[in-house]
N, CA, C and O atoms as a printed pandas DataFrame, in Angstrom:
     atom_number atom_name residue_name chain_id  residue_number  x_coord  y_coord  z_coord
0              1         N          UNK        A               1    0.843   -1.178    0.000
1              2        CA          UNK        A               1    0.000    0.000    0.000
2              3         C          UNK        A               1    0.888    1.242    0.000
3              4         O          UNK        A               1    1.810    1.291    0.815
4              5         N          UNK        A               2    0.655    2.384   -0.966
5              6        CA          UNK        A               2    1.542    3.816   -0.731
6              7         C          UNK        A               2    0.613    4.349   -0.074
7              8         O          UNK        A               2   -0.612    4.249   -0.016
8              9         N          UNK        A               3    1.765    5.195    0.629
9             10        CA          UNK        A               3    1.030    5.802    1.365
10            11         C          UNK        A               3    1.764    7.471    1.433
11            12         O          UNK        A               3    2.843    7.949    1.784
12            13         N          UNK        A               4    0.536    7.946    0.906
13            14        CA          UNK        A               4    0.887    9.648    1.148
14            15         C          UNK        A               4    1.363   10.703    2.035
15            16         O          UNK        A               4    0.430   11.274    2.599
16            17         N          UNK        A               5    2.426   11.106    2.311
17            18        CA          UNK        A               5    2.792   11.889    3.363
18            19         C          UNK        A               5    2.651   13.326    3.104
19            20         O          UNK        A               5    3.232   13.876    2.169
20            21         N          UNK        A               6    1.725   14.060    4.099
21            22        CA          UNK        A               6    1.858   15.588    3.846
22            23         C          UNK        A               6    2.530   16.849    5.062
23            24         O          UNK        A               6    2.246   16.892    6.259
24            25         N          UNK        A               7    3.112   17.428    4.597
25            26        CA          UNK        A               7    3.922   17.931    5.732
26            27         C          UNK        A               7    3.118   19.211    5.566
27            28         O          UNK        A               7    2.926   19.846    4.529
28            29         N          UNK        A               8    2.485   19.579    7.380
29            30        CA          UNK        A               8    1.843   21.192    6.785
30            31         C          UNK        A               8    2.508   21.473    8.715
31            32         O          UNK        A               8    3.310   20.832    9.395
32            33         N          UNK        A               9    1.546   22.922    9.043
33            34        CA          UNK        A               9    2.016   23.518   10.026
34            35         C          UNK        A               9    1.414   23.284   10.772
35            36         O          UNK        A               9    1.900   22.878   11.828
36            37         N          UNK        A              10    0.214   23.403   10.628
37            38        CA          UNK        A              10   -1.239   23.377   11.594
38            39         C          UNK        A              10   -2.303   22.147   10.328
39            40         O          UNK        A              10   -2.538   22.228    9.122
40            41         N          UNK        A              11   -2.673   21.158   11.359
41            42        CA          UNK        A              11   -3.737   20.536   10.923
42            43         C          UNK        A              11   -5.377   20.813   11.572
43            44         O          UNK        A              11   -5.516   20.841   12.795
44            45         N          UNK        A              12   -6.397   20.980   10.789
45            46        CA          UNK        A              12   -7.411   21.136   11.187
46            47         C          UNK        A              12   -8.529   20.314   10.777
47            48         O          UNK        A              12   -9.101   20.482    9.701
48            49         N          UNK        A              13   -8.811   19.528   11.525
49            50        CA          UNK        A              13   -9.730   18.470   11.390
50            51         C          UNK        A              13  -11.614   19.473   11.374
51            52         O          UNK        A              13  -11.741   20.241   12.328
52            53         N          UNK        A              14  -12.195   19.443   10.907
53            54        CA          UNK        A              14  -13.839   20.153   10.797
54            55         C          UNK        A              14  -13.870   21.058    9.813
55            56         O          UNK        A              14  -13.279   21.933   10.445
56            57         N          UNK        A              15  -14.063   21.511    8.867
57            58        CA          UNK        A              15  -14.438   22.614    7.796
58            59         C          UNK        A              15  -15.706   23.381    8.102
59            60         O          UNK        A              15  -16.223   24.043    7.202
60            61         N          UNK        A              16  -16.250   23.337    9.333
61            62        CA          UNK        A              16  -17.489   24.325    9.928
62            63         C          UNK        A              16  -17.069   25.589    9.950
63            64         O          UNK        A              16  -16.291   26.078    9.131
64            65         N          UNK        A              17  -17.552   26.134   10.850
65            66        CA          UNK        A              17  -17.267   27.724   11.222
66            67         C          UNK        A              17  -16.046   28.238   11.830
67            68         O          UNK        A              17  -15.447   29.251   11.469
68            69         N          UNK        A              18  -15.693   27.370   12.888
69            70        CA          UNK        A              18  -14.555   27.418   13.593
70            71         C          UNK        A              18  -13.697   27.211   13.172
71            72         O          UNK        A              18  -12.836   28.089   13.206
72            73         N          UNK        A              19  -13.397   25.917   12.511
73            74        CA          UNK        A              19  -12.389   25.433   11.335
74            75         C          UNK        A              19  -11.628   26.286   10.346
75            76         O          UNK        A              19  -10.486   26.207    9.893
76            77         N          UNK        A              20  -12.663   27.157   10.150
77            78        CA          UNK        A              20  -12.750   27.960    8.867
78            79         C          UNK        A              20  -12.486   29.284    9.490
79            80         O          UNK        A              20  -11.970   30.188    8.833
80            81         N          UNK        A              21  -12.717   29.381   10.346
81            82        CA          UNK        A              21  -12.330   30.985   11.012
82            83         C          UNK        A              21  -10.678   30.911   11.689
83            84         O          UNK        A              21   -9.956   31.905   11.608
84            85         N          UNK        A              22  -10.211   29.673   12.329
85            86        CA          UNK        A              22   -8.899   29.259   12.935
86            87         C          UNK        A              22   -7.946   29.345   11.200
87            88         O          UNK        A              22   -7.084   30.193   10.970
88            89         N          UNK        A              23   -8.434   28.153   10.095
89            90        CA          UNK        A              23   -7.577   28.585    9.067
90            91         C          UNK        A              23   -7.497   30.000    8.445
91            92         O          UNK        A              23   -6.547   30.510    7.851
92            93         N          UNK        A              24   -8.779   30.538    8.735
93            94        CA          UNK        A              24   -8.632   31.948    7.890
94            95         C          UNK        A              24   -7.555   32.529    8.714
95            96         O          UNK        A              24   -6.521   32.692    8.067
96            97         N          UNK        A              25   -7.506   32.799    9.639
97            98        CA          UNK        A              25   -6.483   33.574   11.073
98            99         C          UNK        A              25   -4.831   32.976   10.709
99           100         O          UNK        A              25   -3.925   33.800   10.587
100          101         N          UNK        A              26   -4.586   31.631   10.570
101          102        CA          UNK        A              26   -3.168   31.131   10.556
102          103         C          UNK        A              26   -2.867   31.375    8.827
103          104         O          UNK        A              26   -1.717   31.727    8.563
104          105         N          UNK        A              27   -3.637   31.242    7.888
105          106        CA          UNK        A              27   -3.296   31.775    6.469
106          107         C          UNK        A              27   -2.478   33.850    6.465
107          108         O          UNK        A              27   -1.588   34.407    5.821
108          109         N          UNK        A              28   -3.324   34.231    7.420
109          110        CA          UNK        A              28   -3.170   35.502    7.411
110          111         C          UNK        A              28   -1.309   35.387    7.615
111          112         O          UNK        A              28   -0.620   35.997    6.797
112          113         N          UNK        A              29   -0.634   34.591    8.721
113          114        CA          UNK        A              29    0.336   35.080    8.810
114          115         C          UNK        A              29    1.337   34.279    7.776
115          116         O          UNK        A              29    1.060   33.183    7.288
116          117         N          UNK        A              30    2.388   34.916    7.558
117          118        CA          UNK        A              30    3.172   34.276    6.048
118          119         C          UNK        A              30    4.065   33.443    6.594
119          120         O          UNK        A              30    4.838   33.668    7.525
120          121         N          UNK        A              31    3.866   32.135    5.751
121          122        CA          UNK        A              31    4.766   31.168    5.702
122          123         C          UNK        A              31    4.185   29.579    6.406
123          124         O          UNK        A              31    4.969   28.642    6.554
124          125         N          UNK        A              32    2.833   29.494    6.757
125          126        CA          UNK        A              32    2.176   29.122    7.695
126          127         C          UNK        A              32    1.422   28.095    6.673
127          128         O          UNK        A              32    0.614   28.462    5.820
128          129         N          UNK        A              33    1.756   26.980    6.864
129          130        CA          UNK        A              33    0.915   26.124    5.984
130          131         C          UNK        A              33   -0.259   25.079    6.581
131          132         O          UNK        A              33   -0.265   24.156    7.395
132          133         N          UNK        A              34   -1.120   25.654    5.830
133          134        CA          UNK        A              34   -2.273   24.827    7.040
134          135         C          UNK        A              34   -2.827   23.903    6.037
135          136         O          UNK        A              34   -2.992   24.308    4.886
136          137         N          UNK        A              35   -3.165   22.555    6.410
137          138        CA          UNK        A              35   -4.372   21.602    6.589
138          139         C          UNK        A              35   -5.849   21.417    6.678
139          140         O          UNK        A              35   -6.147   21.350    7.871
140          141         N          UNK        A              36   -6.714   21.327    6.044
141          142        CA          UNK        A              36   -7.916   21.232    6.716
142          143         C          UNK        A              36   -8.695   19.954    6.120
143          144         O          UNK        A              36   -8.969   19.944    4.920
144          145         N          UNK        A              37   -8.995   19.053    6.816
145          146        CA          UNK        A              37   -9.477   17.571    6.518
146          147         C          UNK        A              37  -10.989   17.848    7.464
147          148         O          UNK        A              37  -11.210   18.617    8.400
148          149         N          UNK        A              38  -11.863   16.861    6.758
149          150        CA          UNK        A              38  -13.662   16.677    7.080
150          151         C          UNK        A              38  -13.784   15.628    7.467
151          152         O          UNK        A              38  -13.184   14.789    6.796
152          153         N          UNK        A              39  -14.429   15.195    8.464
153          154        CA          UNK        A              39  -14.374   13.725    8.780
154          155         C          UNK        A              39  -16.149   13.774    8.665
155          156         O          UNK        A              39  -16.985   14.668    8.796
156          157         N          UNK        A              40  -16.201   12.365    8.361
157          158        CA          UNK        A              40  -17.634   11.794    8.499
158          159         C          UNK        A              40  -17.940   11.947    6.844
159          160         O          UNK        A              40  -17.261   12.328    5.891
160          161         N          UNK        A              41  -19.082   11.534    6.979
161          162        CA          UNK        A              41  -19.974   11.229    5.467
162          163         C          UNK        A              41  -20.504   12.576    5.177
163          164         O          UNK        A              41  -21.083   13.314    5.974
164          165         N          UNK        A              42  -20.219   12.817    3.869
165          166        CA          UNK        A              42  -20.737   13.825    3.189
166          167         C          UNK        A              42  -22.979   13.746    2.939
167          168         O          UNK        A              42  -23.510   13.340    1.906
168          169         N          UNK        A              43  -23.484   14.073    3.751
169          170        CA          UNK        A              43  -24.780   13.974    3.949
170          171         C          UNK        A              43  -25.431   14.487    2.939
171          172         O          UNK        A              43  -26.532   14.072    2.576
172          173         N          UNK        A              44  -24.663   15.651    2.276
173          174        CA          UNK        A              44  -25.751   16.632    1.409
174          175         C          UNK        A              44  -24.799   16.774   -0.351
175          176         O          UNK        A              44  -23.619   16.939   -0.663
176          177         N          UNK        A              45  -25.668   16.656   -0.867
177          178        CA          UNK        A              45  -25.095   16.986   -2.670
178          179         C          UNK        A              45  -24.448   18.140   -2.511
179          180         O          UNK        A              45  -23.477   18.208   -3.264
180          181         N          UNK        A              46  -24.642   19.358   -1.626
181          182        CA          UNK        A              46  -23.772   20.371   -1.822
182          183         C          UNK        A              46  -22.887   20.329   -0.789
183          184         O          UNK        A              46  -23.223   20.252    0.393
184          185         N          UNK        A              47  -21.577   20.386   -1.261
185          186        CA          UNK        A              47  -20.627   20.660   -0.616
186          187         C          UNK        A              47  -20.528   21.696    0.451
187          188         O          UNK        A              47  -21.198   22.649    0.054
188          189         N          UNK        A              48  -20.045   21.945    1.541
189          190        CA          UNK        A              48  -20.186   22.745    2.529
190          191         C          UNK        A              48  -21.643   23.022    2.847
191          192         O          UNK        A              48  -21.888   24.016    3.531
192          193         N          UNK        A              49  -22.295   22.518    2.572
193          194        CA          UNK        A              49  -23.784   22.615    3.377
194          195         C          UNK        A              49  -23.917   22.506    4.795
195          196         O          UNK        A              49  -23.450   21.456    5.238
196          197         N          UNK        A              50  -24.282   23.072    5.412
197          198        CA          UNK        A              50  -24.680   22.722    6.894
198          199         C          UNK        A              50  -25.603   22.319    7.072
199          200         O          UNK        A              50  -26.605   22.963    6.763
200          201         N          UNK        A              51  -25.688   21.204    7.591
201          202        CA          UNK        A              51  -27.391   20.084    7.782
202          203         C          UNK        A              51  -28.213   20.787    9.541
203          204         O          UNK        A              51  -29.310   20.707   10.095
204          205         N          UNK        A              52  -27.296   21.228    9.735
205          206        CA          UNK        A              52  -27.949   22.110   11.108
206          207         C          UNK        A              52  -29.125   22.622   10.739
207          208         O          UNK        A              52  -30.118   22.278   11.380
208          209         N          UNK        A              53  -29.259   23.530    9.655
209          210        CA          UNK        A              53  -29.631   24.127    8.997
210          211         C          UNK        A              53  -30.763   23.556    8.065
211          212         O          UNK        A              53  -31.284   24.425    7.366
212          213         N          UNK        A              54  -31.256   22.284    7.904
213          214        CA          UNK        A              54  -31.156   21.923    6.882
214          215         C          UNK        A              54  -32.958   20.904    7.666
215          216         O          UNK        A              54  -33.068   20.424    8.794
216          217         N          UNK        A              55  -33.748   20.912    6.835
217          218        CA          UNK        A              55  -35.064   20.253    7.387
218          219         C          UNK        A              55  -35.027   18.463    6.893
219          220         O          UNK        A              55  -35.741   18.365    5.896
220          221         N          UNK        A              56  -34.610   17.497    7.162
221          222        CA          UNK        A              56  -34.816   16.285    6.382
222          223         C          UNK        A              56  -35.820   15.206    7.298
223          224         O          UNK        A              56  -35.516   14.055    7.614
224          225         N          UNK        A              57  -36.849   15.786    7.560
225          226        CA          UNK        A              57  -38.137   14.809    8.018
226          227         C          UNK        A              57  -37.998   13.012    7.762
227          228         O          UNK        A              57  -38.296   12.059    8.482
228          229         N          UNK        A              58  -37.443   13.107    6.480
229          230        CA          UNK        A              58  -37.517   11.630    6.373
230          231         C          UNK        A              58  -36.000   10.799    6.721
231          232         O          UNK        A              58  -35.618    9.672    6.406
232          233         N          UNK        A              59  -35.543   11.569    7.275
233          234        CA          UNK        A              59  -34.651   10.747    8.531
234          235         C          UNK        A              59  -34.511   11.416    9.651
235          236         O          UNK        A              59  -33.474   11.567   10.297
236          237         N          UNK        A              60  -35.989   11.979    9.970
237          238        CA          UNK        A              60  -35.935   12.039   11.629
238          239         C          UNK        A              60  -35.202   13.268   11.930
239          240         O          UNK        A              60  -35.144   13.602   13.113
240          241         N          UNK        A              61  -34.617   14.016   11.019
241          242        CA          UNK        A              61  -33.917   14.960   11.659
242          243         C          UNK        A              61  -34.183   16.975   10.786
243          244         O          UNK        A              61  -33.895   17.653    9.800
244          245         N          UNK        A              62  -34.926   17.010   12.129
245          246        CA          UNK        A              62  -35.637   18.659   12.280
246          247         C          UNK        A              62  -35.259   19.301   12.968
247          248         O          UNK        A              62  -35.386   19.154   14.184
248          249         N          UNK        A              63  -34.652   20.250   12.395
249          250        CA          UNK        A              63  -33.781   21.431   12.973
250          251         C          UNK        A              63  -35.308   22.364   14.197
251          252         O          UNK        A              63  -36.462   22.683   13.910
252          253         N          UNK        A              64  -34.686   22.468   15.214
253          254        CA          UNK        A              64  -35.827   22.856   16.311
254          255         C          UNK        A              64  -35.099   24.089   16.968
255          256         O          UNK        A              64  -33.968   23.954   17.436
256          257         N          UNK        A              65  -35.638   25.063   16.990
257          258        CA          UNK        A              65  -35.002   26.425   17.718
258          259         C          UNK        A              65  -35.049   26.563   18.959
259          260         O          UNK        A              65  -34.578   27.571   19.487
């Protein structure tokens, strides 16, 4: 099996809000190579969708305020 090695600075596991606000912040400073990996199953046809957000009755799951 090969296996891929990637050398960065900062790894960030979640592409949510936080994820995305921590890489935006470490990109800002120069020379800083960041990572950002998604774990879990892609739930929705659109990419970066937030299912928080998102009404799907027919699996039980309703976003409730």
């Amino acid at each position: 099996m090969d296996v891929e090695r990637i050398h960065t600075d900062v790894l960030i596991i979640g592409s949510g809000p936080i994820g995305c606000t921590y890489a935006r912040t470490l990109l800002e400073q120069p020379g800083i190579q960041v990572t950002m990996v998604d774990m879990g199953s892609q739930q929705s046809s659109i990419k970066g969708e937030n299912l928080k957000n998102v009404q799907l009755p027919h699996l039980g799951l309703e976003h409730t305020s």
